[in-house]
C-alpha positions as CSV (number, residue, x, y, z in Angstrom):
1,X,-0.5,31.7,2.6
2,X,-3.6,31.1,2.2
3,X,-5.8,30.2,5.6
4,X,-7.6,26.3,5.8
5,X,-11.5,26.6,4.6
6,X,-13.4,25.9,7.5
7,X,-16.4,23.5,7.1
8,X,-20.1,24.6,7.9
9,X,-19.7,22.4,11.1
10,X,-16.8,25.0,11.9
11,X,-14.3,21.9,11.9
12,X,-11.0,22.6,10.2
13,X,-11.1,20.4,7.0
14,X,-8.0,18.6,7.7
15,X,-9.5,17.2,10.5
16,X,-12.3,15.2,8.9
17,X,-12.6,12.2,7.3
18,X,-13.5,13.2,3.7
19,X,-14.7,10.9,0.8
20,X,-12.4,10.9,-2.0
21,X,-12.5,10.4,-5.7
22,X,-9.0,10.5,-8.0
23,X,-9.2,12.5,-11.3
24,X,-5.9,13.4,-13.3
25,X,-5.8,16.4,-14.7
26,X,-5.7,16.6,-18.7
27,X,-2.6,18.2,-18.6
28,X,-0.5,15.5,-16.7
29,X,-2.2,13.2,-19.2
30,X,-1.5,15.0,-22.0
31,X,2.3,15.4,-20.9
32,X,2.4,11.6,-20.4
33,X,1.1,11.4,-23.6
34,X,3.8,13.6,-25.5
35,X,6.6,12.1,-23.4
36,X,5.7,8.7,-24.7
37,X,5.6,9.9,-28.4
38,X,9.4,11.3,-28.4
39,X,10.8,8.1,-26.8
40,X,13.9,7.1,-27.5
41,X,14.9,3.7,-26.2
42,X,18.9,2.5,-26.0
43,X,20.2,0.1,-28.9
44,X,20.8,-3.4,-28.1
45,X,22.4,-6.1,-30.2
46,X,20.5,-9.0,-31.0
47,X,23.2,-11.5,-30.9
48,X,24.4,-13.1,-28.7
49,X,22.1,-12.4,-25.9
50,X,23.9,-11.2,-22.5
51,X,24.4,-13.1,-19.7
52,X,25.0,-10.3,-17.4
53,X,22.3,-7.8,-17.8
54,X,19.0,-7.3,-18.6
55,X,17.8,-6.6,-22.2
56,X,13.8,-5.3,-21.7
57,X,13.6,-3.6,-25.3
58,X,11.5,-6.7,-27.1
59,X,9.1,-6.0,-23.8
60,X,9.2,-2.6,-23.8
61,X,8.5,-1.6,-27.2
62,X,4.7,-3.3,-27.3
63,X,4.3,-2.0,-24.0
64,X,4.4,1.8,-25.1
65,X,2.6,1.0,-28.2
66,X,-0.4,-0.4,-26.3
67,X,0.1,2.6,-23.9
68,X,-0.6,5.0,-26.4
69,X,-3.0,3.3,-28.7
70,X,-5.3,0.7,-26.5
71,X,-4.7,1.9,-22.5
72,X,-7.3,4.8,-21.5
73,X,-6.1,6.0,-18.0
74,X,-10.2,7.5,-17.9
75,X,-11.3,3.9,-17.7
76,X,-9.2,3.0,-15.0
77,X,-10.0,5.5,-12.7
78,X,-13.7,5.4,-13.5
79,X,-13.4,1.6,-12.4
80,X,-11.2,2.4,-9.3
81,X,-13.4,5.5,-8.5
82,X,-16.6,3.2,-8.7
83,X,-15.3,-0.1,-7.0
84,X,-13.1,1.6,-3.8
85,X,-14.5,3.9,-0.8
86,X,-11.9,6.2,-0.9
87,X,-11.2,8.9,1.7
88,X,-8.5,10.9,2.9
89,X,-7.9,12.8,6.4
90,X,-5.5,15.3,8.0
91,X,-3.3,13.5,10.6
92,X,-0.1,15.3,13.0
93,X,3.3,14.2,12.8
94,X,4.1,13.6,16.3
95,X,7.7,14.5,15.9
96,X,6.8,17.7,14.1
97,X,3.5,18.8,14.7
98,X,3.1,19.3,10.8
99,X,-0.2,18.0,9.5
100,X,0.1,15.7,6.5
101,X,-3.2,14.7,4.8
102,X,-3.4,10.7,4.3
103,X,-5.2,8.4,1.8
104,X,-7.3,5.2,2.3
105,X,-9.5,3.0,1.5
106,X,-11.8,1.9,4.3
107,X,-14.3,-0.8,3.8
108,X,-16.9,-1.8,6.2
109,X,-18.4,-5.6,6.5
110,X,-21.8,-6.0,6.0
111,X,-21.4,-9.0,8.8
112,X,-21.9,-7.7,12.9
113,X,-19.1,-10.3,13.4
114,X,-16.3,-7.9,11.5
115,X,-13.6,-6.7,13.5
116,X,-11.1,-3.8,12.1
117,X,-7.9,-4.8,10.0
118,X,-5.1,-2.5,9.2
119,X,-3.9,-3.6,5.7
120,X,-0.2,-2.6,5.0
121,X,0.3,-2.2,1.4
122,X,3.5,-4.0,-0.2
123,X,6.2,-1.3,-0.3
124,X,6.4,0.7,-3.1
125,X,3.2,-0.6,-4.2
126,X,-0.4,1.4,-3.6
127,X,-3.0,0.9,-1.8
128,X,-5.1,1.1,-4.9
129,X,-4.2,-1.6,-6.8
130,X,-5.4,-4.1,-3.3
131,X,-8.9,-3.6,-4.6
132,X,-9.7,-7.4,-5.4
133,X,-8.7,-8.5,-1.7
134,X,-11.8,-6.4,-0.4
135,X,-14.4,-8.8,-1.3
136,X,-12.3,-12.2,0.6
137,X,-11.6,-9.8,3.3
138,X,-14.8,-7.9,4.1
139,X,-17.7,-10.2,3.1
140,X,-16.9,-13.8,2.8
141,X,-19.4,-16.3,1.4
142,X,-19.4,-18.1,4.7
143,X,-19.1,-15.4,7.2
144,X,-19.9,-17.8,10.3
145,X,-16.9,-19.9,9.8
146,X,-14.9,-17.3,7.8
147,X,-13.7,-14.0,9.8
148,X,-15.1,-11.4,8.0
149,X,-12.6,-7.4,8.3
150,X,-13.7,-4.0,8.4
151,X,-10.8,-3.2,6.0
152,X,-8.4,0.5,6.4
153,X,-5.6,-0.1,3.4
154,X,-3.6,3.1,3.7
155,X,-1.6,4.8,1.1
156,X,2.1,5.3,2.9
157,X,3.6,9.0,3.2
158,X,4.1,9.8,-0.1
159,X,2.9,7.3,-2.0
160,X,-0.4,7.2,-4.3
161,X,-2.3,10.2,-2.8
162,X,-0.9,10.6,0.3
163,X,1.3,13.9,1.1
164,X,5.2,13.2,2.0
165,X,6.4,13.6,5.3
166,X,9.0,16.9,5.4
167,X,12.8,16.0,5.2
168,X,14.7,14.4,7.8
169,X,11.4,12.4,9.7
170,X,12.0,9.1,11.4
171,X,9.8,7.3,9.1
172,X,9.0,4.0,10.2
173,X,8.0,5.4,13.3
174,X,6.3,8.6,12.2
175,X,4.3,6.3,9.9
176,X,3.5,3.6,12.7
177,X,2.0,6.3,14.5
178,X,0.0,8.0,11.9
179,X,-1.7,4.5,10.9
180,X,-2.7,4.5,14.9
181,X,-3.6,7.6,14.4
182,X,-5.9,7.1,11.9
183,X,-7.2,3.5,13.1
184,X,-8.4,5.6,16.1
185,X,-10.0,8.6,14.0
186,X,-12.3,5.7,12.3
187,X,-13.4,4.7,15.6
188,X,-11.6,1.8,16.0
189,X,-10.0,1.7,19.5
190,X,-8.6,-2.4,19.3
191,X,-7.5,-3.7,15.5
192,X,-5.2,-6.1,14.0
193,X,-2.8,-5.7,11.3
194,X,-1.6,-7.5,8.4
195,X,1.7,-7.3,5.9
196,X,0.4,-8.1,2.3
197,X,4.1,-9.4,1.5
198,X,7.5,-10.9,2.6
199,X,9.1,-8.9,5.0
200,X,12.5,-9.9,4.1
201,X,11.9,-8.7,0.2
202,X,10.4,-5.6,1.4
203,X,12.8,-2.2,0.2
204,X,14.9,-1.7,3.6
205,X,12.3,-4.3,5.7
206,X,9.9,-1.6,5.4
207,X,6.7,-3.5,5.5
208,X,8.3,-5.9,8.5
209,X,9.2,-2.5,9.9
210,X,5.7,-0.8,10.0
211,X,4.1,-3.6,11.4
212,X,6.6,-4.7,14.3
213,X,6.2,-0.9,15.3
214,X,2.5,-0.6,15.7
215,X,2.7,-4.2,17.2
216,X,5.3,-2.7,20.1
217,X,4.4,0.3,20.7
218,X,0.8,0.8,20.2
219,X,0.0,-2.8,22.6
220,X,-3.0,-1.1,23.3
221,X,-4.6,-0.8,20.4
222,X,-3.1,-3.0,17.7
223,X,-4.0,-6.6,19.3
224,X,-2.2,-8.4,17.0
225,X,0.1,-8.4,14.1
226,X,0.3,-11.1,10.8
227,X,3.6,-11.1,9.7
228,X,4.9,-12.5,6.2
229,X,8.3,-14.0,5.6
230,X,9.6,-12.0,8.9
231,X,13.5,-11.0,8.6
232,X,14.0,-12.6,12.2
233,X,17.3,-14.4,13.0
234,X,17.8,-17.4,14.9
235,X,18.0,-17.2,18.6
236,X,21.2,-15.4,20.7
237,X,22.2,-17.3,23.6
238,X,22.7,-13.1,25.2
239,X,19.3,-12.2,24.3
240,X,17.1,-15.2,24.5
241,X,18.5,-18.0,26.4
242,X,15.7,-20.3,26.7
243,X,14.6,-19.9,22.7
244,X,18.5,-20.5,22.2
245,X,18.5,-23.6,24.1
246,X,15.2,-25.3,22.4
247,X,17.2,-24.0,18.7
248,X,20.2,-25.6,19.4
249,X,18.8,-28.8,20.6
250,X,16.2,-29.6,17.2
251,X,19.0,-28.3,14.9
252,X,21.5,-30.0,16.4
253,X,19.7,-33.6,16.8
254,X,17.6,-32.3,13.5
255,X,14.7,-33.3,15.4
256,X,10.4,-32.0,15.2
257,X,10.7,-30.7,18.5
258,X,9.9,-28.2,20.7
259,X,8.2,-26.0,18.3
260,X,10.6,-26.9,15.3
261,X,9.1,-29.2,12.2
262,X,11.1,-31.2,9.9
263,X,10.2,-28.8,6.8
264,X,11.7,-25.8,8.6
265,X,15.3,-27.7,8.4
266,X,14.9,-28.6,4.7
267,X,13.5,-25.2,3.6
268,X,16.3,-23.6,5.8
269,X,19.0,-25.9,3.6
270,X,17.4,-25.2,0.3
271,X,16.7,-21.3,1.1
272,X,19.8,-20.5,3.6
273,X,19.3,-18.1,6.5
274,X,18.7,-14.4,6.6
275,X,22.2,-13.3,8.1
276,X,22.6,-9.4,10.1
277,X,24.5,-7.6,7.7
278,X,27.0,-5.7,9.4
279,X,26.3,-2.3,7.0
280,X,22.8,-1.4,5.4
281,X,23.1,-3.8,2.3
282,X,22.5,-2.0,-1.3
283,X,18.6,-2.9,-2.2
284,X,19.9,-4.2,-5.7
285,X,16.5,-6.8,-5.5
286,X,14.8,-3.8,-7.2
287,X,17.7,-1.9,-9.1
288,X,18.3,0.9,-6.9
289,X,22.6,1.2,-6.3
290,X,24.2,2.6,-3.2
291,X,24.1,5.9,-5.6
292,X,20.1,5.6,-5.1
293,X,20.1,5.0,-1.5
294,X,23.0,8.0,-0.5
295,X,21.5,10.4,-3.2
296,X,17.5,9.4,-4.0
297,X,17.1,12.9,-5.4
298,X,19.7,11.9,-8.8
299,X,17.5,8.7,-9.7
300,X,14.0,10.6,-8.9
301,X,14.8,13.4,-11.8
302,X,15.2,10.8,-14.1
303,X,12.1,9.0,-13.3
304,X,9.9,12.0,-12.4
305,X,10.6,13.4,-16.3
306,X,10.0,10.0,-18.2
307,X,7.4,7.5,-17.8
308,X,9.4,5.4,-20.1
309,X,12.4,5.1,-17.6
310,X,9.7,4.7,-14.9
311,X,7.9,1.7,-16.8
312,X,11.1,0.1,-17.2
313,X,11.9,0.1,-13.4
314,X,8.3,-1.1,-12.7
315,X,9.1,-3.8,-15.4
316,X,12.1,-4.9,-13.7
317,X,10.8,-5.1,-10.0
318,X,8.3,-7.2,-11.5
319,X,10.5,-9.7,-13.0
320,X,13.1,-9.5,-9.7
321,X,10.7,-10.9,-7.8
322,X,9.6,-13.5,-10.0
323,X,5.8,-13.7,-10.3
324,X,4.1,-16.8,-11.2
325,X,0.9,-14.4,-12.5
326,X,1.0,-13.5,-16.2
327,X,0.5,-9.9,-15.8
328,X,-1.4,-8.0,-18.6
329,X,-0.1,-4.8,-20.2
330,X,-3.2,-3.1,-19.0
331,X,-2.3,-4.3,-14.8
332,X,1.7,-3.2,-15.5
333,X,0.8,0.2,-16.9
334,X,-1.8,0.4,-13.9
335,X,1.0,-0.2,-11.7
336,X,2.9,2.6,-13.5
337,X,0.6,5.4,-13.4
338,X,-0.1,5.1,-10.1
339,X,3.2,6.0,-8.6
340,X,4.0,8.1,-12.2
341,X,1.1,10.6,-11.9
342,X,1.6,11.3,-8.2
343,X,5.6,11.5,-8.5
344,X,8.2,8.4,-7.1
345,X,10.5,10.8,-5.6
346,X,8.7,11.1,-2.5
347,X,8.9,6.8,-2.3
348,X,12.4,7.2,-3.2
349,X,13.6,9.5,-0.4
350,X,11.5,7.3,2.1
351,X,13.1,4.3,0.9
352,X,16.6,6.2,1.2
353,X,15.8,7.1,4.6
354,X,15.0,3.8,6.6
355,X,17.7,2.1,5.1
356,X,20.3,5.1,5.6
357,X,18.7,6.4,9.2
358,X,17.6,2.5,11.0
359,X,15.0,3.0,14.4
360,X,15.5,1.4,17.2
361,X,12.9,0.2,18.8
362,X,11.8,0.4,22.7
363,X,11.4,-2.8,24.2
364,X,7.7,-3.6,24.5
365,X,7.1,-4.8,28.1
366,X,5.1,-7.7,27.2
367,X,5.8,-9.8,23.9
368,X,3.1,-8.4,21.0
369,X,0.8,-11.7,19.8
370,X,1.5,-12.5,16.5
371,X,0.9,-14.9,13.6
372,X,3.4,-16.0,11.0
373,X,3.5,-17.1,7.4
374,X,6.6,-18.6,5.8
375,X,7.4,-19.7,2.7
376,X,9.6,-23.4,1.9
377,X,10.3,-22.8,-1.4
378,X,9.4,-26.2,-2.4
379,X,7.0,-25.6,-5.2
380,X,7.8,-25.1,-8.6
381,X,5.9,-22.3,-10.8
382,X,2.0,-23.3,-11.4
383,X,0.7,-22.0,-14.5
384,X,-1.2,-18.5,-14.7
385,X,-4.5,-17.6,-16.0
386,X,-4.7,-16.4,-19.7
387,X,-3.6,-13.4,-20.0
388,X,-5.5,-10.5,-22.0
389,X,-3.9,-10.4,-25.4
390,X,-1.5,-7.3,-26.8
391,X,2.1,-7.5,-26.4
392,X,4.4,-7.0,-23.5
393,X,2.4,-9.5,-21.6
394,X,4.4,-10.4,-18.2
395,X,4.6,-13.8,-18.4
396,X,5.9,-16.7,-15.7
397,X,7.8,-18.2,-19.2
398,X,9.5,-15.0,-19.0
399,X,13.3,-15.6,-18.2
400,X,14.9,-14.5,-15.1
401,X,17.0,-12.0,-14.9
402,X,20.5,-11.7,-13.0
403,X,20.5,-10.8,-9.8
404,X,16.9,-12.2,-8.7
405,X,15.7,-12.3,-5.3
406,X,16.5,-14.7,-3.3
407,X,13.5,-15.9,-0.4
408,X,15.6,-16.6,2.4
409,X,14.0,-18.6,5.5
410,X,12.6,-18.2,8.5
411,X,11.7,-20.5,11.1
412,X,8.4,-19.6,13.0
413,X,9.6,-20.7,16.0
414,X,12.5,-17.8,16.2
415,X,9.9,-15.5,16.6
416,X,9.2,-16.9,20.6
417,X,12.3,-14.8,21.2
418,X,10.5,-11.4,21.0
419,X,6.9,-12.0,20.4
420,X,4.2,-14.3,21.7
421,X,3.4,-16.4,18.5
422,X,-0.5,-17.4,18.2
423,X,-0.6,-18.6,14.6
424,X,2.0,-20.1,12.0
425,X,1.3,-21.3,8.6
426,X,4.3,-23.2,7.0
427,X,3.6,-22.2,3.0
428,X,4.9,-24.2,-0.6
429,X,6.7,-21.7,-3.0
430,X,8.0,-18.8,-2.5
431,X,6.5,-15.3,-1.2
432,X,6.8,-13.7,-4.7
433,X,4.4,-11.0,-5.5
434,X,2.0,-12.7,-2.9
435,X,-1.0,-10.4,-3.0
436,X,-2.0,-10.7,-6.8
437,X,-0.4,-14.3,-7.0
438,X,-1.7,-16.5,-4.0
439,X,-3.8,-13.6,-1.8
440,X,-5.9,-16.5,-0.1
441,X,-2.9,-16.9,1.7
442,X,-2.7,-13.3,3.1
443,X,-6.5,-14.2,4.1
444,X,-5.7,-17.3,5.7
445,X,-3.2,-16.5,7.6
446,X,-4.8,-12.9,9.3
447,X,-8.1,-15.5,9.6
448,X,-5.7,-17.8,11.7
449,X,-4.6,-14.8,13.7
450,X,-8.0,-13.6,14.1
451,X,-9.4,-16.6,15.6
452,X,-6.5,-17.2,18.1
453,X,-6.7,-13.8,19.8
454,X,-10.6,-13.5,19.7
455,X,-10.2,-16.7,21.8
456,X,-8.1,-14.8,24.5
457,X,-9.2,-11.4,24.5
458,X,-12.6,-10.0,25.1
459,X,-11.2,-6.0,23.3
460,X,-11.0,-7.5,19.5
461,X,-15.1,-9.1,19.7
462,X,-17.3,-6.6,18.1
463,X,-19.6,-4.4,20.5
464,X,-23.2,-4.5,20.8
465,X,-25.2,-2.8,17.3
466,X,-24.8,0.5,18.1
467,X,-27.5,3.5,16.8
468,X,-24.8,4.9,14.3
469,X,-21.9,3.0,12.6
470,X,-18.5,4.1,13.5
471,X,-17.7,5.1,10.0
472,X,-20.4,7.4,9.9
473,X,-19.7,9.2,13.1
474,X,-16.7,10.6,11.3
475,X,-17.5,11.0,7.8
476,X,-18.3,14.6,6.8
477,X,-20.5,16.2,9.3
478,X,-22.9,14.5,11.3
479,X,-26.2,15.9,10.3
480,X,-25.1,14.6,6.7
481,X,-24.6,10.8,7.5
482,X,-26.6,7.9,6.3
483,X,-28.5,5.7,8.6
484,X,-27.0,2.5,7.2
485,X,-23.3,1.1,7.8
486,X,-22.2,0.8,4.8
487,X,-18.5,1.0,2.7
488,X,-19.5,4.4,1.5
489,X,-21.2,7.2,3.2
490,X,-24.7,9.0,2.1
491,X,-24.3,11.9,0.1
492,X,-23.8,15.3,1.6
493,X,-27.0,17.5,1.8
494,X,-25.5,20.5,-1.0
495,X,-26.9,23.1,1.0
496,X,-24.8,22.9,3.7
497,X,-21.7,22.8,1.1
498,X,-19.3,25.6,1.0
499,X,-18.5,26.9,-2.2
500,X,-14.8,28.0,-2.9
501,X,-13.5,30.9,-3.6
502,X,-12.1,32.3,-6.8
503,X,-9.9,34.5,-5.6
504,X,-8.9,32.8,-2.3
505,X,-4.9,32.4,-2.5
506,X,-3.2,29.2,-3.4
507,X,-1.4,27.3,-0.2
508,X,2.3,26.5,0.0
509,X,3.7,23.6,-1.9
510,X,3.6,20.2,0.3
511,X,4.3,17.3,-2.8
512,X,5.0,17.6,-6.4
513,X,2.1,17.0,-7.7
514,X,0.1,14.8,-5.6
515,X,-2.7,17.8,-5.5
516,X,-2.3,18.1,-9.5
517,X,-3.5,14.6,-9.9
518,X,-6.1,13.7,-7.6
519,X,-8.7,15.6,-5.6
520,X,-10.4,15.4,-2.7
521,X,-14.3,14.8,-2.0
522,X,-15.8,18.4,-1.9
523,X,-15.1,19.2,-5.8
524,X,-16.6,18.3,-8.9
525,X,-15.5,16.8,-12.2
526,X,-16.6,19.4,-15.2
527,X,-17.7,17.6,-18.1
528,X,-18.7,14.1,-16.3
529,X,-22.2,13.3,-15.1
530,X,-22.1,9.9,-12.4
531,X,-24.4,7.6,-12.4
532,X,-26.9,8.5,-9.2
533,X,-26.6,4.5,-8.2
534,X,-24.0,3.2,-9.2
535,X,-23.1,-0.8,-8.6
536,X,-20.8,-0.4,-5.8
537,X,-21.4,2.6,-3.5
538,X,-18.6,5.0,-4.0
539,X,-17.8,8.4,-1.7
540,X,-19.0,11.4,-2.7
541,X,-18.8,13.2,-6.6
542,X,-15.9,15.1,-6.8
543,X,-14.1,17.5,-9.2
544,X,-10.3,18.2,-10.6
545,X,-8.9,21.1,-9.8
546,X,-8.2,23.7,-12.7
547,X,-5.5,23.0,-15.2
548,X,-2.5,24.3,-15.2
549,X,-1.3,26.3,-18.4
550,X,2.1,24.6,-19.3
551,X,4.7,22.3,-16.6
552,X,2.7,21.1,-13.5
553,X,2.6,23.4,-10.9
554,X,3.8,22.2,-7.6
555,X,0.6,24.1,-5.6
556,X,-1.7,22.3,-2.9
557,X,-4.8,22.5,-3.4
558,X,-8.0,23.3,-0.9
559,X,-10.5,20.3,-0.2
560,X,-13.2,22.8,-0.2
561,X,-16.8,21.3,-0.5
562,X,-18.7,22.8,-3.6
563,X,-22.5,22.0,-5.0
564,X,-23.9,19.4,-7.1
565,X,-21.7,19.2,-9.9
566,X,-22.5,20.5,-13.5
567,X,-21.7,18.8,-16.5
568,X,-18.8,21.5,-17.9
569,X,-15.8,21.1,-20.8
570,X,-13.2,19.1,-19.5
571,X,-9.9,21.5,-19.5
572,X,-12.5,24.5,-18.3
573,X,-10.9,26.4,-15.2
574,X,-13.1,26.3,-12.1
């Protein structure tokens, strides 16, 4: 096995916070590509439409017509490349002492008034395709009465560019305590965190999951949490006897009282409650069977060998959860290739795994802060922007298929029973796809949390204006920082770049292919000359690693720094 490249600062790569740039190899493109030509889709009768299941072939036709013929993936990742500060780092499984190398985008305010925000990415989703909540987020238009973020969205183990944890790791908590991890790498020692969707929708309550962990066990650091549609359950007269006492006296009398509002008795009647299963229920919301959950590995063939089958999953997660947004065949294939490239199986087996292997959680000794956001369910669909034109357009007109998710109900106030509520926001509609249909309300709601805790505790106000900006004191090496806090760091001085060697051995597998699609800061892309200022700063130029000859090879590749790249052919081998 080959031995880690150590950096001209003598640091061991994985240890640094690198600038990152994505760039697919030809090969998986070309592959894709071919796939998509030899398609062959099921037949379906025309008449009479069923009642029972879902029929996607009039959507899915267009949709692989206008992959193959309209949708340039080299676009796309230009446009990501140029518009996100990507990096990634090496961070240590606690429970393992194995390293896993993790993927972010981390955003810094331009306003001294910021203070740091963990962003949790809707599970499966990646942290990519969060790119237009940046700009609310991390430079408002009025930044004295709006809380500006310096913004961390990770990508989860697994997921996008991020390597998978090994088999049989406690996830939610391994995760939970990467995330700190990494908050603390990036010089943030107090932070909030937000869920970017409803907790009770979430695959196996993962998103609630993440963030009730960090909020409970890292008190310390994470000062607050903003959860989403919570999966909490009304107060246990065993558990919480005071909470109990105040819930059965408003529901009893029906009553806006202690805590309780009129609205939270009417959404819970038209919504229902969310009930403790008494067995991990199948996640059918997104089409995976108890044959998925007990055996992730049988699905995540099928999908890893055809991004047809995988489109038509992404399809039907889409149209489960009802969006009111018209999505556009260019956003749904986006969505696609972003968990196709890397590989789903990884997403799959952590899926499996919290809902097959639940944590439980230490008691925190005090209750975490925490603001809420609930949904009534009282609106009907509003209509969508125009949609870009082309067939397979996602539409709100769309019908419904069987089996859609229902957005049970929480009442804000059954949170008092474990955590110190600070915030609550009572929402029309439903959750939905929340962070590309209503994302002001994600913003409102962390802005509500914001300004409750920076009212009670000193840790969250931002320091005095430091000499170097915390970002910068981690990025690369410190002789090759900027002056200037921004998103994305100064370019590295190429002299004190490493170049790699040819003949250096290969390391041991870690993922799939996550190292096959992407690469890290220090290479270059043959073939493609950047623009020296481009219109939002981006990290640092980077390269792909060589092609491989036929099938994708499952190898890892080095993040070793190289010079200024040189325009060169695009399959060339480096």
């Amino acid at each position: 096995m080959a031995t880690e490249a150590v950096t001209a600062g003598g640091a061991a790569p994985d240890d640094e916070v690198k600038p990152y740039r994505i760039h697919v190899s030809s090969k998986y493109l070309d592959l894709t590509r071919q796939k998509l030509e030899v398609t062959r889709l099921p037949h379906e009768l025309s008449e009479p439409k069923s009642t029972d299941w879902w029929e996607p072939k009039s959507q899915i036709e267009p949709l692989i017509d206008f992959w193959l013929e309209q949708y340039s993936w080299r676009e796309q990742e230009d446009q990501l490349n140029s518009q996100l500060a990507q990096f990634r780092t090496g961070l240590t499984i606690p429970s393992s002492e194995t390293t896993i190398r993790i993927h972010f985008v981390h955003i810094r305010s331009p306003h001294s008034n910021a203070v740091p925000l963990l962003l949790i990415p809707p599970f499966p989703f990646s942290n990519l395709s969060l790119g237009h909540l940046v700009k609310p987020l991390t430079d408002p238009e009025d930044a004295a009465n709006n809380q500006p973020f310096h913004l961390v969205i990770p990508s989860l183990p697994g997921l996008g560019f991020s390597d998978a944890f090994p088999n049989n790791t406690a996830v939610i908590s391994a995760t939970a305590d990467i995330l700190a991890s990494l908050m603390h790498r990036l010089s943030y020692p107090h932070y909030l965190v937000t869920n970017a969707s409803s907790g009770a929708a979430s695959p196996a309550e993962i998103d609630y999951k993440l963030a009730d962990y960090l909020a409970s066990q890292h008190p310390s650091a994470c000062l607050g949490v903003h959860f989403i549609s919570p999966p909490l359950r009304k107060p246990k007269l065993k558990e919480a006897p005071i909470e109990w006492v105040k819930w059965s006296f408003a529901s009893f009398f029906r009553a806006p009282v202690l805590g309780y509002q009129s609205e939270d008795f009417f959404a819970l009647k038209r919504n229902g409650y969310i009930n403790a299963p008494k067995k991990p229920p199948a996640p059918a919301q997104f089409g995976l069977n108890r044959l998925g959950c007990a055996d992730p590995n049988t699905l995540a063939y099928a999908l890893c060998d055809s991004p047809t089958g995988f489109l038509v999953s992404v399809l039907k997660s889409l149209r489960l959860l009802g969006p009111k947004k018209e999505f556009t065949p260019t956003e749904i294939i986006n969505f696609t290739q972003l968990a196709w490239l890397p590989g789903p199986e990884a997403a799959m087996r952590f899926w499996a795994y919290s809902l097959q292997h639940p944590e439980v959680v230490k008691k925190p000794v005090s209750r975490p802060k925490v603001g809420i956001t609930v949904f009534l369910g009282d609106e009907p669909p509003q209509s969508a922007p125009e949609p870009e034109s082309g067939a397979g357009t996602l539409s709100a007109s769309t019908p419904l298929m069987p089996g859609h998710v229902r957005d049970c109900y929480t009442c804000p106030s059954w949170a008092n029973a474990k955590y110190n509520v600070v915030y609550t926001h009572r929402a029309g509609g439903k959750s939905g796809l929340l962070a590309w249909e209503r994302p002001e309300i994600i913003v409102e709601g962390v802005r509500g949390l914001a300004q409750a805790i920076l009212k009670s505790d000193p840790r969250l106000r931002p320091a005095s204006p430091a000499g170097v900006a915390p970002l910068e004191q981690v990025v690369i090496h410190d002789d090759t920082a900027g002056t200037e806090g921004t998103s994305a760091p100064a370019k590295p001085d190429p002299a004190l770049l490493v170049p790699p060697q040819a003949e250096e051995e290969r390391g041991q597998p870690q993922r799939g292919v996550s190292d096959e699609t992407a690469i890290g800061s220090s290479e270059t892309i043959p073939g493609k000359t950047w623009p020296s200022s481009p219109a939002t700063p981006s990290p640092g130029h980077l390269a792909p690693i060589a092609d491989e000859k036929a099938q994708p090879q499952h190898e890892k590749s080095e993040d070793t720094p190289v010079p200024q790249p040189q325009p060169q052919p695009d399959d060339e081998k480096r």
